[in-house]
C-alpha positions in Angstrom: 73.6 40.8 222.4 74.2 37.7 220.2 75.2 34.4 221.1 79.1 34.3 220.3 78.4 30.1 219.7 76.4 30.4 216.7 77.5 33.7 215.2 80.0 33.3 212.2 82.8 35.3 212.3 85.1 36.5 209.7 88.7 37.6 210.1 89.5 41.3 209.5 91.7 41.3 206.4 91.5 43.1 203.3 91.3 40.4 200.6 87.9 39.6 203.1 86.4 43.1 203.6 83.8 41.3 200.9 82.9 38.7 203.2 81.6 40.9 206.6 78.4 41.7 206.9 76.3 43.9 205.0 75.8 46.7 207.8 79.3 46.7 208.3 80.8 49.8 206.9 84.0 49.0 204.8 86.6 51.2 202.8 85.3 51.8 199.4 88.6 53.2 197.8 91.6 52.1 196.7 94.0 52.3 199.8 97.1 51.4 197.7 96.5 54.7 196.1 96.3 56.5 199.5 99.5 59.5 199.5 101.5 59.2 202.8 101.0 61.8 203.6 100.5 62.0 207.6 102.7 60.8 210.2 100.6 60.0 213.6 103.0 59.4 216.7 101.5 57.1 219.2 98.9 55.0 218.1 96.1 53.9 220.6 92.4 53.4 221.1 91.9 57.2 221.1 94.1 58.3 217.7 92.3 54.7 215.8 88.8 56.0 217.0 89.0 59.7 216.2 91.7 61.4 214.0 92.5 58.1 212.1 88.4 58.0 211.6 88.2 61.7 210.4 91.3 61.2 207.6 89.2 57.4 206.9 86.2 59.7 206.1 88.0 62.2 203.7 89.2 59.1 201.6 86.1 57.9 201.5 85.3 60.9 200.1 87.9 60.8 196.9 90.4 62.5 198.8 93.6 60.6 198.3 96.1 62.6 199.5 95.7 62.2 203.2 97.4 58.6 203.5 98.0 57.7 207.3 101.4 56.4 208.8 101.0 55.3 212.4 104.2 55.2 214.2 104.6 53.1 217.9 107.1 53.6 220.5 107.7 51.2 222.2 105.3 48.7 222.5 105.0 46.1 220.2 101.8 44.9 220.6 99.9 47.5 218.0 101.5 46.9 215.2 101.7 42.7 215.6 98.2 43.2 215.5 98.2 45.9 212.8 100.2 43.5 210.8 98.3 40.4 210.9 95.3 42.7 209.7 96.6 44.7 206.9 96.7 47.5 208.7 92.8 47.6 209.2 90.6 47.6 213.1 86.7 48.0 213.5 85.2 51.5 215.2 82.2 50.4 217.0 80.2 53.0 217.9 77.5 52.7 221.1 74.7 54.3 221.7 73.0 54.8 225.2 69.6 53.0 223.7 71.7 49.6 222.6 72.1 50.8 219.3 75.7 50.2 217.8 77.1 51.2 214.5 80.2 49.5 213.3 83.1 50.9 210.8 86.4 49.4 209.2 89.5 52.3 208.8 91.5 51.6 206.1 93.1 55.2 205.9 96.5 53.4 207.7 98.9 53.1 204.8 101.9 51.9 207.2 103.3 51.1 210.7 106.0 51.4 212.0 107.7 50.4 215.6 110.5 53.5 216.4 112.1 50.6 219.0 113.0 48.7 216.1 112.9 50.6 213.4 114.2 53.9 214.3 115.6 54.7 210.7 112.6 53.5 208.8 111.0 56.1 211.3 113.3 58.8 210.1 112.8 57.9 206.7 109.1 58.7 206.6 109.0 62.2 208.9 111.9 63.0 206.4 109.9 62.1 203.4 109.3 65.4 201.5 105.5 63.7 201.2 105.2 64.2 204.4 102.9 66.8 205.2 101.5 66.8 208.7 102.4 65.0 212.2 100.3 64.6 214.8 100.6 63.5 218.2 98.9 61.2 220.9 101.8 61.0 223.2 99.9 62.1 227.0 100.9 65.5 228.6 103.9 64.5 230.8 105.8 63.5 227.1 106.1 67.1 226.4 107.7 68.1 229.5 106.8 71.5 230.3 107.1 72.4 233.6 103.5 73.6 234.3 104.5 76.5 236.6 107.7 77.8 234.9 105.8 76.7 231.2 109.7 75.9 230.1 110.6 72.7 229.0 112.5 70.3 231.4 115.7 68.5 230.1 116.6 66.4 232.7 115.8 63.1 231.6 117.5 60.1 230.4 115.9 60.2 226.8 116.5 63.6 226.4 120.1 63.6 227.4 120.9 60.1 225.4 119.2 62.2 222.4 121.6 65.2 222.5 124.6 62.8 223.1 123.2 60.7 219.8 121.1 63.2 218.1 121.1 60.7 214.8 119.6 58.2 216.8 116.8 59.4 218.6 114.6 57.7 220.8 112.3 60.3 221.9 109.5 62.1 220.2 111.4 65.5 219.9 114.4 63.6 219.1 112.9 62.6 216.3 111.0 65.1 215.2 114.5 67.4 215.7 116.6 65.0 213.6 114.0 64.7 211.0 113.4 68.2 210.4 117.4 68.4 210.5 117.4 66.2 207.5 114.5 68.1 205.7 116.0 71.6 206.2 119.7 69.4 204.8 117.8 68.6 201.5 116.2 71.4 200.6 112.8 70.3 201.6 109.9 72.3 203.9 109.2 72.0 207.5 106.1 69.4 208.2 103.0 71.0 210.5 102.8 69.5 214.1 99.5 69.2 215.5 99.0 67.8 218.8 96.0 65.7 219.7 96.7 65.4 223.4 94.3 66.4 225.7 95.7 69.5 227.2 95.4 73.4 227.3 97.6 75.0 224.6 99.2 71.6 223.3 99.9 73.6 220.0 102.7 75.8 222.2 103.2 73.1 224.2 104.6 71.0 221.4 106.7 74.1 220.0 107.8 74.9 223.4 109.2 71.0 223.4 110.7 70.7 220.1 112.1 74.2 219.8 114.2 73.6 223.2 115.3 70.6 222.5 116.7 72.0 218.9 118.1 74.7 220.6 120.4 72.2 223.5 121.1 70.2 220.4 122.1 73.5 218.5 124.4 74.2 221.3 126.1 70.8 221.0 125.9 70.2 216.9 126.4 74.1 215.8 123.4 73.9 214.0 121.2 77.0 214.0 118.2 74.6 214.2 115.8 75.6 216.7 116.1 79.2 214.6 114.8 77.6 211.4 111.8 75.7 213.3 110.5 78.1 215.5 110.1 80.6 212.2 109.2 77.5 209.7 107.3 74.7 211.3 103.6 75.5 212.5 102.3 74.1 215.6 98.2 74.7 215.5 96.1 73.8 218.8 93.7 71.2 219.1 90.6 70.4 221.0 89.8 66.5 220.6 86.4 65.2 222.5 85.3 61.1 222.3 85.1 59.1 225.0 87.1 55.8 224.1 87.2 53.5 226.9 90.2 50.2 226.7 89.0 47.5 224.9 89.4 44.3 226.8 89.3 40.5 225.7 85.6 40.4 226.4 85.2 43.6 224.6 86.9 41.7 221.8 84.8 38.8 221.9 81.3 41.0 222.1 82.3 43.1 218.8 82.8 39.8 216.8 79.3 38.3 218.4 77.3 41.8 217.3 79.2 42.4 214.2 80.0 39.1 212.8 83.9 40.9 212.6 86.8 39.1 213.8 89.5 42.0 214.8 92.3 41.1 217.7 92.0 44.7 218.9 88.6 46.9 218.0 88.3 50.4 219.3 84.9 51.2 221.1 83.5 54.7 221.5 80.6 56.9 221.8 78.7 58.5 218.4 79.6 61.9 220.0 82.7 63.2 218.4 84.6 66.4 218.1 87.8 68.2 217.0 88.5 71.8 216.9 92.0 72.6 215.1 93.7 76.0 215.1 93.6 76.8 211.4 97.6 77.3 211.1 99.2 74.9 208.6 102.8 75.1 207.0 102.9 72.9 204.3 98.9 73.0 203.4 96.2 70.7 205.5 93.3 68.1 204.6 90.0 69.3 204.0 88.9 68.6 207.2 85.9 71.3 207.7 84.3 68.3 204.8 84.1 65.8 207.4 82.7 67.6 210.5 85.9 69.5 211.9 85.8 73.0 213.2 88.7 75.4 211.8 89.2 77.9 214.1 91.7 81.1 214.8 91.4 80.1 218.4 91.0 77.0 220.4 91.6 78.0 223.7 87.8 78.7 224.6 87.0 75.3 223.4 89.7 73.6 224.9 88.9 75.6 228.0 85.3 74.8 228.0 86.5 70.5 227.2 88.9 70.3 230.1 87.3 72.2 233.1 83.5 70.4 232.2 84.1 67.0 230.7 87.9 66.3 232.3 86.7 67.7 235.6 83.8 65.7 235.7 85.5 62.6 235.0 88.0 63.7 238.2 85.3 64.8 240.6 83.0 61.4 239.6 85.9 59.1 239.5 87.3 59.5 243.0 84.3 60.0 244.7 82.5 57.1 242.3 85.4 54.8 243.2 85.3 55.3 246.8 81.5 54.9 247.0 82.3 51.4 245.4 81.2 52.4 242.0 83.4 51.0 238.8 82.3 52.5 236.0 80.9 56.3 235.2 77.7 55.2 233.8 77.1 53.1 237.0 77.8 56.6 238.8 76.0 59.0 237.1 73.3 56.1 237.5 73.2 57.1 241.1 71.0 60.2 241.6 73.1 61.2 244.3 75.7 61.6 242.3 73.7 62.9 239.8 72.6 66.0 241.3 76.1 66.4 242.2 77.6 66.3 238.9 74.7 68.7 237.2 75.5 71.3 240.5 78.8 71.1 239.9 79.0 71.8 236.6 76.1 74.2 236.3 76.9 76.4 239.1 80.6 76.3 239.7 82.2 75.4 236.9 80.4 76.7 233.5 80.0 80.6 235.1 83.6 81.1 234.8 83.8 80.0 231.3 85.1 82.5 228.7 82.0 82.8 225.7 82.0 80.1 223.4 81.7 80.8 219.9 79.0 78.6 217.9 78.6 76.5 221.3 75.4 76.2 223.4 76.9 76.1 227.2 73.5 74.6 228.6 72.9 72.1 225.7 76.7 70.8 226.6 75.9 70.3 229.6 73.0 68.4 229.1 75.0 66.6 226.2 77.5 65.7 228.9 75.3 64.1 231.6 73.8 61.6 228.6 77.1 61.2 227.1 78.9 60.2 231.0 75.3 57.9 231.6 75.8 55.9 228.4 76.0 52.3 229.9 77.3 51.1 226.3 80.8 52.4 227.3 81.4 51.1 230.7 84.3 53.5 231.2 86.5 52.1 233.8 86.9 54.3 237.0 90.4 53.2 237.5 91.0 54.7 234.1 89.8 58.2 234.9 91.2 58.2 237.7 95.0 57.5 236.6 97.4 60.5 236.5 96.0 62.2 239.5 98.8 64.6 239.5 98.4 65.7 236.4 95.1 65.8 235.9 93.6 67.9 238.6 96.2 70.6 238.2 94.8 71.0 234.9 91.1 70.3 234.8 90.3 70.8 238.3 92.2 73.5 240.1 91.8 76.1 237.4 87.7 76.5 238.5 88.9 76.4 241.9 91.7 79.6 241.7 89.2 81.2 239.7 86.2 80.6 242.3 88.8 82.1 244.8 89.8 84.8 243.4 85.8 86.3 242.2 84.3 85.2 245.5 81.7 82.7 243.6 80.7 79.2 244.7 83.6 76.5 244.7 82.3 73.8 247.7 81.9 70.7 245.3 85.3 71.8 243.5 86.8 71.9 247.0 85.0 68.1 247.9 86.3 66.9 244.5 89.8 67.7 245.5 88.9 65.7 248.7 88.0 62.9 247.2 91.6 62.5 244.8 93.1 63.0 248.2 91.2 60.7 250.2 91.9 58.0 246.9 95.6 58.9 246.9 96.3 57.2 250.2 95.9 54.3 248.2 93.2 52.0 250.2 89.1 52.3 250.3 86.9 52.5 253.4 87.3 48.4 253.5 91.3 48.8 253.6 91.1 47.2 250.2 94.2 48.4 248.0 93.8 51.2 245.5 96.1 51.1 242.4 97.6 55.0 242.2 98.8 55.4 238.9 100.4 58.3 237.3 104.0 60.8 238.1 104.7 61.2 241.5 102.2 58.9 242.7 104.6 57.3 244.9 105.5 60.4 247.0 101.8 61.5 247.2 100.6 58.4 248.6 102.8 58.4 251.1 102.3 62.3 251.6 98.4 61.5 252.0 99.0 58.5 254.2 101.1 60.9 257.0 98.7 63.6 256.9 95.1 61.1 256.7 92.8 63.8 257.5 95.1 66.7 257.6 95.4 68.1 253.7 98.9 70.3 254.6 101.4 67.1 254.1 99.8 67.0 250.1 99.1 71.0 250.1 102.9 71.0 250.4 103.5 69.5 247.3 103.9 72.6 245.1 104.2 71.2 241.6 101.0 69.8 242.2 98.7 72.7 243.9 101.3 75.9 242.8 99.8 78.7 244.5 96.6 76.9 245.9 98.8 75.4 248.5 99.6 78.7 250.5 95.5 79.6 250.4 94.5 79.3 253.9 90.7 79.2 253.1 91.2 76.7 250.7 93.6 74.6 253.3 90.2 74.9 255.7 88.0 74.0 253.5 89.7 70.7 252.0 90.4 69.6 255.4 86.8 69.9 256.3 86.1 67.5 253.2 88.2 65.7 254.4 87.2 65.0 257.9 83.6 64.7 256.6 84.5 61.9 254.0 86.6 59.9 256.5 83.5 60.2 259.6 80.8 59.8 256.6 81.5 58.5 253.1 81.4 60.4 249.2 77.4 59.3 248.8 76.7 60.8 252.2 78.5 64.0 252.3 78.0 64.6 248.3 74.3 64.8 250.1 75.5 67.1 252.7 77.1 69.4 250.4 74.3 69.4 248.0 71.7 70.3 250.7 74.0 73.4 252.5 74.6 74.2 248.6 70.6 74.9 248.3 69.9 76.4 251.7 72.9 79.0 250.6 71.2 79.8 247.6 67.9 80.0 249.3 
């Protein structure tokens, strides 16, 4: 890596795009002439490195209708950045041999803060140029009840947005009081595409707004939620790229390598994919041009995304964490763990996959043990492993029902639900503290700390394990993991498991 002493660096501004260096990959069009044309809600490391990149590529391309507007929440930090830097970051791509490609989006056109500039916010989703949202907002913002699959009103935001429905503050708030406007003048619906990372988001997101329209209809008189439910399209979409933080001496390593001075740099892996529901109200960007798959269904590639890659980050990032590992590669490093992972997958996981289409299952999986081994990335384990709650219901325990209920193979999916709970009680094997992060976390540490060894104080927690937690043979068997990390250790009984797992199939 180069020495950040005597490497010149050169601030990330458009009047300086000229000045970086020659293998630096810089807009080549005319971003004032960039349409507005879609409206991204919740701008972070993920959106800037993979749907803001695909939109960067179609202008680069000549197509000028695509213009992005990133909108923020809450946090003010993004667009201070933003600002300072017309509106431009650097993608640095990593490669498992060293290699490292670097790339300046300019697609960004505006940004706005909804804290502080709620109207201006209103003003652009209203703005009959606008064409398509999309959203990066995490699973729990929709709130769907995952067993019921209705959407939960009984929240702060939610209520203060039906009392003030003109001055929203959360994402369906606005998206219901823009869309109000719209249908007021005359103008079409916009498309909503979600980009979270989570089975169904397309009805997921019309689940959430058309609710929330309808207890706003039932205060305002409005027959809104009608008009959007039969109007507004909400496709499904599969997004894949592993984008760790970036952290100060992230920062400080992209302007030694790439001679580019940017506050806030997005790194990621060359290995990138979206698949979008092809379902558009108010026509789409060309996006099949720049390497996106238009499909009629997503759900077998969102499917195969969240129960192989999402799982394996789960079943790694517990176990990794507790064997004293801190970042995947460093795990997947381990041929211990190794084994464990390629088991895992290979044997209990990808057999109860639905087909496919266009995707080799056993190239994917090789794709996804060099992808998770890239040492470039140095994805934190404490990232994975945030949102415990949330995640293992839906990447984990899906296998596991299914493994149940056919009578195949489902050990390592039972020691991987060990190993959240063992990390749950929020201390390591040294009594060192563990940060649990995510809904609920409170009341399942404490849950995991009365039981220890004993799974039936978490098993209880419904919204969590739904109907796993009245299976008596999957109450053994967790508490069997259990015991076995406590007495042993992840590295030890991974070893354990794998060896029984051979002698089985022998």
């Amino acid at each position: 890596m180069a020495d950040t002493t005597t490497v010149r660096t050169t601030p990330l501004r458009e009047d300086a795009l000229h000045e970086l260096p020659p293998d630096v990959s810089v807009p080549d069009y005319d971003r004032s002439a960039l349409v507005p044309s879609v409206v991204h809600i919740g701008v972070g490391g993920f959106h800037r490195a993979h749907q803001a990149v695909y939109l960067d590529e179609l202008a680069r391309r000549g197509h000028r209708d695509w213009g992005l507007v990133g909108v923020g929440l809450h946090s003010p930090q993004m667009g201070e950045v933003l600002a300072e830097q017309d509106r431009l970051w650097t993608v640095v791509e990593r490669d498992g041999d060293g290699s490292e490609r670097a790339r300046v989006v300019g697609v960004m056109t505006r940004y706005l803060l909804a804290a502080r500039e709620p109207e201006a916010v209103l003003d652009v989703l209203a703005d009959e140029r606008t064409r398509l949202v999309t959203l990066t907002i995490t699973g729990t913002s929709y709130r769907i009840d995952p067993h019921t699959g209705e959407f939960d009103a009984d929240d702060d935001g939610v209520r203060a947005d039906l009392e003030h429905p003109q001055q929203p503050a959360t994402v369906f708030g606005y998206l219901a009081e823009a869309l109000a406007r719209r249908r007021a003048a005359g103008t079409g619906p916009f498309t909503v595409l979600s980009c979270d990372n989570m089975q169904h988001n397309g009805s997921a997101a019309r689940t959430a707004l058309v609710s929330f329209a309808r207890l706003r209809d039932e205060r305002t008189g409005e027959d809104l939620a009608g008009w959007i439910g039969q109007r507004v399209s909400f496709p499904s979409s599969m997004v894949d790229r592993i984008t760790p933080g970036t952290t100060p001496e992230v920062r400080d390593a992209v302007a030694a390598s790439t001679g580019v001075d940017d506050r806030w740099p997005v790194i990621t892996e060359p290995f990138s994919q979206w698949v979008v529901e092809d379902d558009f109200c108010d026509g789409r960007p060309p996006l099949e041009e720049v390497g996106v798959q238009l499909t009629d269904d997503v759900t077998p590639y969102e499917t195969m995304k969240t129960r192989v890659l999402n799982a394996s980050h789960c079943a790694l990032g517990y176990l990794g964490y507790l064997a004293g590992y801190r970042t995947i590669d460093e795990v997947v490093a381990d041929d211990v763990f190794r084994a464990y992972l390629e088991h895992l997958v290979g044997e209990e996981v990808v057999p109860l996959l639905p087909p496919v289409p266009g995707v080799d299952l056993e190239e994917y999986q090789r794709t996804l043990v060099r992808r998770l081994s890239n040492p470039a990335m140095g994805d934190q384990l404490l990232r994975l492993c945030r949102r415990g709650s949330t995640k293992m219901p839906n990447y984990v325990f899906p296998s596991l029902r299914a493994a149940l209920a056919q009578g195949r193979p489902h050990q390592l999916l039972v020691l991987a639900t060990a190993g959240w709970m063992r990390f749950v009680r929020g201390y390591d094997y040294a009594g060192e503290q563990i940060p649990v992060e995510g809904p609920l976390a409170d009341e399942l540490v404490e849950l995991a700390r009365r039981g220890e060894v004993d799974p039936a104080a978490l098993l209880s927690e419904r919204s969590v394990f739904g109907e796993l937690s009245q299976d008596e043979h999957f109450a053994a068997s967790v508490e069997v993991a259990l015991r076995a990390l406590e007495e042993q250790g992840p590295r030890e009984v991974i070893e354990l498991y794998l060896a029984l797992d051979e002698k089985g199939a022998a």
